[in-house]
N, C-alpha and C positions, 0 to 999 in steps of 0.2 A: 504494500500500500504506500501510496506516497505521502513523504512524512512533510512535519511545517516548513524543516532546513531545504526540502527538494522545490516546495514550491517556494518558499523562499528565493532560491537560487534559478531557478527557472523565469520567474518574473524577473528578476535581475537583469539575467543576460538577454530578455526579449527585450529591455529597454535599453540595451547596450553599455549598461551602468559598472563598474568595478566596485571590490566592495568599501573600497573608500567612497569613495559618489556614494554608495546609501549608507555607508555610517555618517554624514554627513557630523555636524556640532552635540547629536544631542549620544551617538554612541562610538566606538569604537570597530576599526578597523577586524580585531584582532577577535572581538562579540561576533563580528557579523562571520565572520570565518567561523565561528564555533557553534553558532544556528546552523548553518548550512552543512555541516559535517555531521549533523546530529548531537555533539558534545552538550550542546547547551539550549536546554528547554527556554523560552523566552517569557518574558514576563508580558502582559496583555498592553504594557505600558509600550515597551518596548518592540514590540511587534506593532502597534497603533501607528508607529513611528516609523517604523517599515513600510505599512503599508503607506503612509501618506505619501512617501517618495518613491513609490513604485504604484502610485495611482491604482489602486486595487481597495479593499478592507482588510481587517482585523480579521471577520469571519472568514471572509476565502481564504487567507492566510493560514488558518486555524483550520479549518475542515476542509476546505475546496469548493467541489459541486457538490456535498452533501451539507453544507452548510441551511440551516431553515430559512433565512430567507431567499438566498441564489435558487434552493429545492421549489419554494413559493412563487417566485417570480418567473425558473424557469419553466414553471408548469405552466401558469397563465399565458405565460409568453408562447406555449404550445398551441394552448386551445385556442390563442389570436390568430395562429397559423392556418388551424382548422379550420375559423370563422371563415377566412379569407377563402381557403380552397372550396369552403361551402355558397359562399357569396353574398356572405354577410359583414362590409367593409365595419358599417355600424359599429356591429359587436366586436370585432377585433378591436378597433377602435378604442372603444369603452372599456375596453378590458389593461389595454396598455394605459391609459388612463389613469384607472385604478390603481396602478403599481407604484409604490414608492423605489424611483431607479435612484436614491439618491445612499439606498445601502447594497446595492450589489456592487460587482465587478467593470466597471470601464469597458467590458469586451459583451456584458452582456446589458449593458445598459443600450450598447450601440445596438445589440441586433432587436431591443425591443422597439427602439424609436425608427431603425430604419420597418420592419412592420408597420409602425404606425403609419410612417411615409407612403410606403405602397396601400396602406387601407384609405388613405386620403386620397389618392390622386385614382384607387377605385370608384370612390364616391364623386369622382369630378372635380374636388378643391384641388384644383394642383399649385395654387398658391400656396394653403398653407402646406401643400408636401414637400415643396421648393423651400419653405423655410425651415423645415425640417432637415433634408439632406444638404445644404449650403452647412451649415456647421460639421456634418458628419462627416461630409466631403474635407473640410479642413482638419479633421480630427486623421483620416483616414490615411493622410496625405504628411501630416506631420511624423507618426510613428511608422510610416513605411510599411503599412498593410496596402499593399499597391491589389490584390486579386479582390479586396472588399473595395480598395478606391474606383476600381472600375464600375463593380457594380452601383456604386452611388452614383457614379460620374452618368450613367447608362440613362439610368432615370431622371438626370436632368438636364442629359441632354435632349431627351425624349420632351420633356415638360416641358422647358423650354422653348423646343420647336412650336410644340401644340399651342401656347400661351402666342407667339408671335416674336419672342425675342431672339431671334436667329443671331444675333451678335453671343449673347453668351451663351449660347448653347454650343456654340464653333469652339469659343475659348476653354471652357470647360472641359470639353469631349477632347480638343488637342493636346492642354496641358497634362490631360490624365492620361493619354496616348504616349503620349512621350515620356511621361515618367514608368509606363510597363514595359515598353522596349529598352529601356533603359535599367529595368530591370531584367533584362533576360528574358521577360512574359511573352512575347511575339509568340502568337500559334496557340496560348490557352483562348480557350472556349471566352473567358471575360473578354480579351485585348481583342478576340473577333467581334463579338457581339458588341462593343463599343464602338470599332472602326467600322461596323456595319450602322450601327445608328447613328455614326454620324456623317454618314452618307446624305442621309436625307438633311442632313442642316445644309449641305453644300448644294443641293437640286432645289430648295426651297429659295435660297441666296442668291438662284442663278447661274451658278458655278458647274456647269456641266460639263465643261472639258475637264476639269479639275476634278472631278467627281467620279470621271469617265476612266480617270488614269487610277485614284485612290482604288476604284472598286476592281478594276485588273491588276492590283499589288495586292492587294486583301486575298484574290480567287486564288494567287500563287501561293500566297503565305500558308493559306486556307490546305490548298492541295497537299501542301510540303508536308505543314506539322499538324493541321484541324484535326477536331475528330469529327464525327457525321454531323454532329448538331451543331459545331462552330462554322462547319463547311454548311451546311445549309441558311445560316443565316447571314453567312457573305454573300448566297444566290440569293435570297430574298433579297437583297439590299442591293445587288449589283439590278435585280429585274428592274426597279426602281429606277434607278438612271439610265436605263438604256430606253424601260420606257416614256421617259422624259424627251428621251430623242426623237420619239417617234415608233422605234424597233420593237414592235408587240410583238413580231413574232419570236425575237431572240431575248425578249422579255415573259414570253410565256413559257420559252424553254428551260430560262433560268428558275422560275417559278416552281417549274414541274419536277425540275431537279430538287430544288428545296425541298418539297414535299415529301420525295423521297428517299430526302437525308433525315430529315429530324423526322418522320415517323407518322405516314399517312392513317395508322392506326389509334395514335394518342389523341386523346381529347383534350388539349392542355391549350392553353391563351395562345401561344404564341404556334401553332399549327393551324388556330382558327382563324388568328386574326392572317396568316399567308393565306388560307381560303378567299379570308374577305377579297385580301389584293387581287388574288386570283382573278376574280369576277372582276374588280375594277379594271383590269386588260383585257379579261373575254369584253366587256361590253364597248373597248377601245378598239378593239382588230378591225380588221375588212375580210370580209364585211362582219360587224359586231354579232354574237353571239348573246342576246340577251337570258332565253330560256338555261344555257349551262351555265348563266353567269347565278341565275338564281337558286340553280342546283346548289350550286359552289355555297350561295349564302344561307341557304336551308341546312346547312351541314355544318356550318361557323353558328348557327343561332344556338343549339342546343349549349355547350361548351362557355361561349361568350354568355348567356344571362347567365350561368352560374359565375365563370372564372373571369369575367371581362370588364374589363372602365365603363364608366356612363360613355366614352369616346367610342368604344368598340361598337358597344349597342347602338350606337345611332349612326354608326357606318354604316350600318347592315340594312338599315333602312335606308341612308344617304342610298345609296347601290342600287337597291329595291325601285327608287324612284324613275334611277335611272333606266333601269330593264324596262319597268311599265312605259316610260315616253317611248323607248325603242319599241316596244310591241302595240305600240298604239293605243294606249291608256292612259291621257293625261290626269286623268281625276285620280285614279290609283295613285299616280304619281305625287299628285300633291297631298293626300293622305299620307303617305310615306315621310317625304319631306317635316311635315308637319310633325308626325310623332317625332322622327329625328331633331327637331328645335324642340320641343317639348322632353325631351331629353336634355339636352345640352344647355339650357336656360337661355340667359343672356347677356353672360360673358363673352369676350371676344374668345374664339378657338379655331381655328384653323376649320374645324369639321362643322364648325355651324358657321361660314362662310360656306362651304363647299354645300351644306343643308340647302342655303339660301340661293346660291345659282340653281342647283337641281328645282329648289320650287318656283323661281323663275320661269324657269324653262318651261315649267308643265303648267302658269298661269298665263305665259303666253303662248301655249299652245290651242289654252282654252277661250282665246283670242280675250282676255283681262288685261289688256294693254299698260291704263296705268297701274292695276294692281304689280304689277311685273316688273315695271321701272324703281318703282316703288325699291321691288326685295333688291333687285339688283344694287342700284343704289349700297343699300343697305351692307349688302354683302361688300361691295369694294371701301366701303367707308371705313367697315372693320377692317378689311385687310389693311388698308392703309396705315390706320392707327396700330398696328400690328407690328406695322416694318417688314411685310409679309409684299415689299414691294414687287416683284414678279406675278405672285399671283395677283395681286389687287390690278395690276397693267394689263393682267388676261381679261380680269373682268369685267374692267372699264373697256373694252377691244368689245369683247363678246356683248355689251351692250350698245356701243357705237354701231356693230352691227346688224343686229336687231333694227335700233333705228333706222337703217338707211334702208334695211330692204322694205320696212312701210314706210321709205319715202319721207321720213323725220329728217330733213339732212340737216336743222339748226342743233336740235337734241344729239344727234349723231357727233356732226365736230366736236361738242364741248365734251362727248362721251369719249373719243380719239384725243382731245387735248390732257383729259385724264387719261386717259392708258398714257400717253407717252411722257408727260411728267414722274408720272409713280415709276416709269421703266427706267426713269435719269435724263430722261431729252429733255432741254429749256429751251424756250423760244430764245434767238439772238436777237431777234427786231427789238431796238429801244423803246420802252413801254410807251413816251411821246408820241411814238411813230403808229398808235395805234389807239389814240384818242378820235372818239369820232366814229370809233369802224363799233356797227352795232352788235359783232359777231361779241367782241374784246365787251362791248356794256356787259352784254347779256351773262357773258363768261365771269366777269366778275361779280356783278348780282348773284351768281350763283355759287362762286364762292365765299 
């Protein structure tokens, strides 16, 4: 059994400490050698004083994981696990809550809060889960647990995407990139599944030849050292930028490769939510595939309302919408849409912009002219405010469009002077030079 001198001596040397460094003022060098050898049983005073300078307790010092409350907390800290795989972010929730983390261990205080993190940003707060992992992130990063700094790094750079901040969701996902190769990590399952998600910050940014190279350095990395599930979540993330290009079809290959790395038989989030994608390329091909696209999402619903974000579930409707316009159902389609926003509230996210062009789409099919301008609108407003400038320039495009083929050709430019602004174009004509012109009133009235 391991005695107080081994853990003792073991927390010691995880924090690189000699045992001068923790006798620090208040014990001796020559004590701390005689705990750790077992010669000398310590006093609770004495050991309190250990533990303080090796960031641990008294208790794990004294019993380890059988101590009553690490035993207490880490059992709760289970059943949060449970809630979570059950689909109840709530109770996990509630449950890390309840814990007083301020008498356990440092290693296990972190895996209750990051829990809590992923229970948050199940629920759709991905604010408060961002404020959650922004400290752990620094914690994880200070002591050199670079395979848990990933995993933190993973989920904010994820959030961050979704939230609209694509500047530090780049920063984040790079700096913790380069600190796992730098550790040696290149090729585990974290250092892929990091440079995989943060693929999408660089296609979201714009950045697709840059995206186009990172995701063919990942495939090789992938091939060399991956194992099937690292290798598959470089193919997911590689379909992603090539479908950005255009390439559905060598997007769908990547796809189906995924699938068949990480395991077309698990039920688990992250083989549903490549289902969902799936379907968002079947319904992108030539010619679009809407009926397998909603096979694909009939198959992501079971798995996603238990294991999935508020984000997942109202993909699946987003998608939904879309198949219904391709098979000639706009009403379907704005049903769909609509539970999708009724999901996602009315925060800015990425996926309730994308909610909002789909129900565009299906009120201007249902020929509600300005009900449509209206969402559109709506939709690039947000992205705008997002910094989600690419997409917000599609959508101001795809409504310029719109306008012009009914013939709106004044609604139209000002819908074209927005795409090309939000894309980085400025007019060079000196503002002077364009007093007068009723196009320039109108455009500013409207802004």
């Amino acid at each position: 059994m391991t005695t107080i001198g081994e853990r003792v001596r073991e927390a010691r040397q995880e924090k690189g400490l000699t045992q001068t460094d923790l006798a620090g003022d208040s014990l001796s060098p020559s004590y701390v050698s005689l705990i750790e050898s077992g010669r000398r049983t310590p006093t609770d005073k004495a050991l309190n004083a250990i533990a303080g300078h090796l960031g641990t307790t008294l208790e794990y010092l004294k019993f380890g994981d059988d101590g009553p409350n690490e035993s207490r907390v880490r059992l709760e800290l289970d059943y949060a696990r449970l809630s979570l795989a059950d689909g109840d972010p709530a109770a996990a929730e509630h449950r890390i809550d309840d814990l007083d983390l301020g008498v356990v261990t440092g290693q296990l205080r972190y895996e209750a809060l990051f829990v809590k993190a992923q229970a948050l940003e199940m629920a759709g707060d991905i604010e408060s889960s961002i404020g959650i992992l922004e400290p752990l992130y620094v914690d994880r990063e200070a002591i050199g647990d670079y395979l848990e700094l990933a995993k933190v790094a993973t989920n904010l750079v994820v959030s961050y995407l979704e939230s609209g901040d694509l500047i530090r969701s780049v920063d984040v996902g790079e700096r913790a990139l380069t600190a796992l190769e730098g550790a040696g990590l290149a090729g585990s399952d974290e250092h892929l599944r990091l440079g995989s998600a943060l693929l999408w910050s660089y296609v979201e940014r714009g950045d697709l030849l840059y995206a186009t190279q990172q995701a063919s350095e990942l495939i090789r990395v992938a091939e060399e050292l991956g194992s099937p599930r690292g290798r598959g979540s470089v193919y997911w993330n590689a379909a992603v930028v090539v479908g950005e290009r255009r390439d559905y079809d060598r997007a769908k290959q990547h796809t189906q490769r995924a699938l068949a790395l990480m395991g077309e038989g698990d039920a688990d989030r992250d083989v549903s939510r490549l289902r969902v994608h799936y379907a968002w390329l079947l319904l992108r091909s030539d010619p679009p595939q809407p009926q397998a696209a909603l096979d694909q999402l009939d198959r992501a619903e079971g798995p996603l309302s238990v294991l999935g974000a508020v984000g997942d579930r109202a993909a699946i409707e987003t998608e939904r919408a879309r198949a219904q316009m391709l098979l000639g159902s706009p009403t379907a389609a704005v049903d769909h849409a609509k539970v999708a926003l009724a999901l996602l509230g009315d925060l800015p996210r990425l996926e309730t912009a994308n909610a909002l062009v789909v129900l565009g789409d299906a009120l201007m099919a249902r020929n509600e002219v300005e009900a449509a301008a209206e969402v559109y609108e709506r939709a690039a407003s947000m992205l705008g405010m997002m910094s989600a400038t690419r997409q917000s320039a599609q959508v101001w495009r795809d409504l310029g469009d719109r306008y012009l083929f009914r013939g709106q050709t004044d609604q139209a430019a000002l819908a074209f002077d927005h795409a090309l602004r939000e894309a980085g174009v400025r007019s060079t004509i000196p503002t002077e030079a364009m007093l007068g012109n009723p196009l320039h009133e109108n455009r500013s009235a409207d802004l």
